[in-house]
C-alpha positions as CSV (number, residue, x, y, z in Angstrom):
1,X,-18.5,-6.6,2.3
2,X,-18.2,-10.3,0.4
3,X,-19.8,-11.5,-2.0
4,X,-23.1,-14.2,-1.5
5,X,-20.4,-17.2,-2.3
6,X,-17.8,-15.6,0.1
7,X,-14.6,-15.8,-3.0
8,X,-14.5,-12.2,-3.0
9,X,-14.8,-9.2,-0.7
10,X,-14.2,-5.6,-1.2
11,X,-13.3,-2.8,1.9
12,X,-13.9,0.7,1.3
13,X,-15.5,3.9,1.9
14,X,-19.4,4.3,1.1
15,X,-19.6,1.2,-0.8
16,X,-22.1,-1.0,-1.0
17,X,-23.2,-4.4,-3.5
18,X,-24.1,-2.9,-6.0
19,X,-21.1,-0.5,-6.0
20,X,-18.4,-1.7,-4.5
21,X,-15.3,0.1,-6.3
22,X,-14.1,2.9,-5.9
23,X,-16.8,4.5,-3.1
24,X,-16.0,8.0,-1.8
25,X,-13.2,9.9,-0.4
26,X,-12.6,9.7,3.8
27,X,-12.7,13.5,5.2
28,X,-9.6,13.9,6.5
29,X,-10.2,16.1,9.8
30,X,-10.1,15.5,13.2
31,X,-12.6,18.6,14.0
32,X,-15.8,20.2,12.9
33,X,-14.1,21.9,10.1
34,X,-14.9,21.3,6.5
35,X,-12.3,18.9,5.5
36,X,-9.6,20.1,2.8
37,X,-8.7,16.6,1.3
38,X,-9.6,13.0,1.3
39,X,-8.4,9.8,1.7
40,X,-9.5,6.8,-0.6
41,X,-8.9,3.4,1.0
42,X,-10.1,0.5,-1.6
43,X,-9.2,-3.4,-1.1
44,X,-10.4,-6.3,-3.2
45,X,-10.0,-9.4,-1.6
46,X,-10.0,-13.1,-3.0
47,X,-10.4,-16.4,-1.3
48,X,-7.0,-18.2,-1.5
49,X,-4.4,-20.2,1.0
50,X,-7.4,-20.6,2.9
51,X,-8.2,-16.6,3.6
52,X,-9.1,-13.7,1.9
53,X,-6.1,-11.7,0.6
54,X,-5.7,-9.1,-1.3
55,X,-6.3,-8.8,-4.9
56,X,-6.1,-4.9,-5.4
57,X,-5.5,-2.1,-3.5
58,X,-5.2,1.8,-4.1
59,X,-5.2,4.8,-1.4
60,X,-4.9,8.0,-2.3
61,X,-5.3,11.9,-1.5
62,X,-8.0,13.6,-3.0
63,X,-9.5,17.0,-3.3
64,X,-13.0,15.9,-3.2
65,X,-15.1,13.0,-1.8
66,X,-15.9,11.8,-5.4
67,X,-11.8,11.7,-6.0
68,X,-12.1,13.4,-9.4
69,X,-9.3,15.2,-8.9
70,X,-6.0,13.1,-7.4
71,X,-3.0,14.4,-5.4
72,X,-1.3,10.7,-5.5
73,X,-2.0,7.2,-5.2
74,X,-0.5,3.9,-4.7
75,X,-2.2,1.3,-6.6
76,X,-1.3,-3.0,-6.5
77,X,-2.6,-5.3,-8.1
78,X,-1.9,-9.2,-8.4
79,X,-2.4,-9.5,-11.7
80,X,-2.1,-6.7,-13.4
81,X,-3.4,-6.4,-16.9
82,X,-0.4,-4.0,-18.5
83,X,3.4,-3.9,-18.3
84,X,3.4,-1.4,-15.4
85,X,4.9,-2.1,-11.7
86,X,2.4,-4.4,-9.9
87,X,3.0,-1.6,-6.9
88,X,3.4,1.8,-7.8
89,X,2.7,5.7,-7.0
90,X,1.5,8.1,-8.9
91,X,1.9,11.8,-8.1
92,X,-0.2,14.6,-9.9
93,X,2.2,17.1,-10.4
94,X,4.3,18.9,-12.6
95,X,8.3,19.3,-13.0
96,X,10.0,21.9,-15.2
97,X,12.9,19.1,-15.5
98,X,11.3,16.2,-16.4
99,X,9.2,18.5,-18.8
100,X,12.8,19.6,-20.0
101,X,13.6,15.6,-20.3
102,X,11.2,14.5,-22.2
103,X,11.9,17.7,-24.7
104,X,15.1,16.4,-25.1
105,X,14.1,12.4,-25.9
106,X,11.7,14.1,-28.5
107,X,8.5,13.1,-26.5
108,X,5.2,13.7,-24.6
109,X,4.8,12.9,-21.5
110,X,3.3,13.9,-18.0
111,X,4.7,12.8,-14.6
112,X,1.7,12.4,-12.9
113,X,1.1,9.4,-15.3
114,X,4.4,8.1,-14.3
115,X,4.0,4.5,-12.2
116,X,6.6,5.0,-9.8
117,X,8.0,1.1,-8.3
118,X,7.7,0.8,-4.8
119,X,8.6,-2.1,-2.8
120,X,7.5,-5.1,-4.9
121,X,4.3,-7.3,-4.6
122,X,5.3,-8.5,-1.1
123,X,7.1,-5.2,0.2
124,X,4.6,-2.6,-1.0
125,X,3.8,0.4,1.0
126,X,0.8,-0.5,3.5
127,X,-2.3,2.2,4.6
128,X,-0.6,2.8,7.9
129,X,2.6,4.1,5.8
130,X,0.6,6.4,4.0
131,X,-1.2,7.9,6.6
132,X,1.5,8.0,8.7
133,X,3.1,10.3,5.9
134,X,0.1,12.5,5.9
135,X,0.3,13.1,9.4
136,X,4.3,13.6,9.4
137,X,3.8,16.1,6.4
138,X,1.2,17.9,7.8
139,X,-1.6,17.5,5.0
140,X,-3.8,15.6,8.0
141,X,-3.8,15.7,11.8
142,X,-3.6,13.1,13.8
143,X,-5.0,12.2,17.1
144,X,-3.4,11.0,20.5
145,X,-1.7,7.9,19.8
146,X,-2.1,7.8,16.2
147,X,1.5,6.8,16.1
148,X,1.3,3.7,18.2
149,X,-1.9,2.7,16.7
150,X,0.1,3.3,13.2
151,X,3.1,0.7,14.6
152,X,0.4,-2.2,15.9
153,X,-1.0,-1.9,12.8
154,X,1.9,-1.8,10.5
155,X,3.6,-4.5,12.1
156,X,0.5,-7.0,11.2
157,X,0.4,-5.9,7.7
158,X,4.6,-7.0,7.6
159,X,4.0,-10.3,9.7
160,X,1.3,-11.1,6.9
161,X,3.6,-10.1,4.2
162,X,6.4,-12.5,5.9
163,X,4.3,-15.4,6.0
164,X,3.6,-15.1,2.2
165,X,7.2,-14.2,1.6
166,X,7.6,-17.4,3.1
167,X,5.1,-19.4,1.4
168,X,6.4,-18.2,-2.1
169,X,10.1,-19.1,-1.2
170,X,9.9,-22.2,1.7
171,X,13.4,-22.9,0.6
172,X,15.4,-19.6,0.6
173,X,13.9,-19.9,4.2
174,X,14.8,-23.2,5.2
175,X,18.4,-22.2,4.1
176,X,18.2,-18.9,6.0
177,X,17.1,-20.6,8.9
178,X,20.0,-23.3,9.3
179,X,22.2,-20.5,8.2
180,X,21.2,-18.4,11.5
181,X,21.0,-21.9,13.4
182,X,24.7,-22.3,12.6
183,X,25.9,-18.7,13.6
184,X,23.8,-19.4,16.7
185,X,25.7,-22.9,17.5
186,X,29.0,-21.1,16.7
187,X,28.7,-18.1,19.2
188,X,27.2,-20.3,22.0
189,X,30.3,-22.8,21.6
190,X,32.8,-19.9,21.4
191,X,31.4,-18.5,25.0
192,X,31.8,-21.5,26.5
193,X,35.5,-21.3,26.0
């Protein structure tokens, strides 16, 4: 859904205009069975390099469609507005050892509030990881060919990281690229001896 002036634009789950974040959870089941978790997908998107790209993102496993109560999420955010990881996970749990941890640093602290780094602004963990990791782990089922729909779909996300790997960094590239051009010239010219 984008806005009337077309700058911003929003994907999710049972969204609308009015209410674009966060929507509902995605029943994850493959069958008439009532589902036993759900899947948040949530994307803003701003108008920039000519396209819409992504602002924020967060998907998550949930226990219910109105994802009160979190399993984990990845969350990223462009700009984000506190000192955390611009890409993280969070997990909901507990751990008798990082409870024991924080006793002995003489502080509070819950691990599910932890903002675990993962992969950097460019390198973050895309939907088709996460849902491949659902299937692999058995909290969702998937259906025939899920996994090379997963691949087709993971290699876009990565090709559209690259590009914007590139335009952050033209000259790391450039070098990279007469680097390799180099190696090439070199092996050609030995195999012709």
């Amino acid at each position: 859904m984008l806005r009337e002036d077309g700058q911003i634009g929003w994907v999710g789950y049972e969204i609308d205009r009015h209410h674009p974040s966060p929507g509902r959870g995605i029943p994850l089941t493959v069958t008439a069975a009532r589902p036993r978790c759900y899947l948040h997908v949530m994307h803003t998107l701003i108008q920039a390099y000519g396209v819409l790209i992504t602002d924020e993102s967060s998907f998550g496993l949930y226990l219910d469609e109105d994802l009160g109560r979190s399993v984990f999420h990845y969350d990223y955010a462009r700009y984000p507005g506190n000192p955390y990881p611009a890409t993280h996970v969070q997990v909901k749990a507990t751990s008798t050892a990082f409870d024991e941890l924080c006793s002995r640093l003489g502080r509070e602290a819950e691990l599910g509030r932890l903002h675990f780094p993962v992969g950097g602004r460019r390198f973050r963990s895309s939907l088709e990881d996460v849902v491949e990791m659902l299937i692999l782990e058995g909290l969702a089922v998937g259906r025939p060919g899920w996994e090379v729909a997963i691949e087709e779909h993971r290699s876009l996300f990565r090709q559209i990281q690259l590009r914007a790997a590139v335009r952050d960094d033209p000259e790391a590239v450039r070098e990279e690229l007469q680097r390799l051009t180099r190696i090439e010239g070199e092996q050609r010219h030995r195999g012709r001896r």
